[in-house]
C-alpha positions in Angstrom: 22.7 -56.0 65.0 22.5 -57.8 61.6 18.5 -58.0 62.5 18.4 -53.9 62.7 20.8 -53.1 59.6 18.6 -55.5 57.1 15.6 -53.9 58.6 17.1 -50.4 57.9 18.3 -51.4 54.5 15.0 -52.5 53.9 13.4 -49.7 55.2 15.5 -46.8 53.2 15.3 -49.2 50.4 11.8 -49.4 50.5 11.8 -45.1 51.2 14.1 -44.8 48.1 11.2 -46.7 45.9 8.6 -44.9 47.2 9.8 -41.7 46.6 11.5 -42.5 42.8 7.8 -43.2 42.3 6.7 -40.6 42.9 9.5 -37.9 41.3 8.4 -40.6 38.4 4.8 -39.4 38.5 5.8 -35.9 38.8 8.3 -35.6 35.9 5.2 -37.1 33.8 2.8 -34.9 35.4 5.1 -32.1 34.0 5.6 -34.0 30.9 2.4 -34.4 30.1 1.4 -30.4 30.9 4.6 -28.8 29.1 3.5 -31.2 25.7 -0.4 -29.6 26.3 1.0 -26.7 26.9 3.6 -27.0 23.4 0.3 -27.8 21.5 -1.8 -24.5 22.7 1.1 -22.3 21.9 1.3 -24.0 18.7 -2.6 -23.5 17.9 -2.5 -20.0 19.1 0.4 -19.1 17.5 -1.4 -20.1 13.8 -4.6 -19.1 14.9 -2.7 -15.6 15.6 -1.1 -16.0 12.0 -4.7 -16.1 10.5 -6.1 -13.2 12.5 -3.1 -11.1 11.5 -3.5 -12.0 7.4 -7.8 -11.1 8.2 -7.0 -7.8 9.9 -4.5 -6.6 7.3 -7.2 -7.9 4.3 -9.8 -5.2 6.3 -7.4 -2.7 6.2 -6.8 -2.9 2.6 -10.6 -2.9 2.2 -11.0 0.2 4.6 -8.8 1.9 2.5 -10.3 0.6 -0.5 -13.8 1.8 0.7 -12.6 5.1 2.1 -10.9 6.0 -1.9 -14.7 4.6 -3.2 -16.2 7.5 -0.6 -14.0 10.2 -1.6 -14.5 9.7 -5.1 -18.1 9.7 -5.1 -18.3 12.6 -2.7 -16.5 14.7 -5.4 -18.4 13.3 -7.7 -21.8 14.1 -5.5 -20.5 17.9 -4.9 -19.4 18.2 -8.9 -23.1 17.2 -9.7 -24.5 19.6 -7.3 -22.6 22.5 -9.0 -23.8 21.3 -12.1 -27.2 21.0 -11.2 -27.1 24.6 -9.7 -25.4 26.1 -13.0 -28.1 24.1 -14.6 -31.0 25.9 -13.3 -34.2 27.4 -14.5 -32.8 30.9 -17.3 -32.9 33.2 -13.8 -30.7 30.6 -12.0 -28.6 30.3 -15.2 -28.0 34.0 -15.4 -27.4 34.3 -11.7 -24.7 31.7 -12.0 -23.0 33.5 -15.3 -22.7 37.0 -13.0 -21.4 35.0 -10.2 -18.7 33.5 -12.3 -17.9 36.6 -13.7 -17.5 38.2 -10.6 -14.9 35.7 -9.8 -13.0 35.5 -12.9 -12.9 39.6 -12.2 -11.9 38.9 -8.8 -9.3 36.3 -9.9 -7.8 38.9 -12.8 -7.5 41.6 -10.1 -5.3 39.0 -7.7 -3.3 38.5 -10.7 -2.5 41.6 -11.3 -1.7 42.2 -8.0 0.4 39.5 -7.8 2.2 40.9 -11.1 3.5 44.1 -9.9 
């Protein structure tokens, strides 16, 4: 009887080592995967901080660019006018009836507007 309770003290002994081992391994399996997995969120949460700072930069410079446009637009349409009213004498005295037909217009809607 002594024989069979050494043997299975031995046994569960050698069971308990066996398997604290491996739980051993396991836990620094784990370890080793949750500290990777600390660093990658740690990269990607910087790298995410730099993206962020570069998108809002391009915005600024998208709003920048699209002020830029719409002032050089005007001044494109302002220097088409100018260059129409500019004309040959025929175009200039074209342009003088036309803009005395609106200031005419113009008077009557004021009047209009008076009474």
């Amino acid at each position: 009887m002594l024989y069979w309770f050494t043997n299975t003290n031995f046994v569960l002994h050698s069971l308990y080592s066996y398997y604290m081992n491996k739980i051993t391994e396991v836990v620094n399996i784990v370890e080793q995967k949750l500290k990777k997995l600390l660093e990658n969120y740690t990269f990607l949460k910087e790298e995410n901080e730099i993206l962020l700072s570069k998108i809002s930069g391009l915005e600024n410079q998208i709003v920048k660019n699209e002020q830029l446009y719409n002032e050089l637009n005007q001044k494109h349409t302002s220097l088409k006018i100018a260059k129409t009213i500019e004309g040959s004498k025929e175009d200039r005295r074209e342009s003088k009836l036309k803009i005395n037909a609106l200031i005419r217009e113009v008077d009557v809607c004021i009047k209009q507007l008076s009474e």
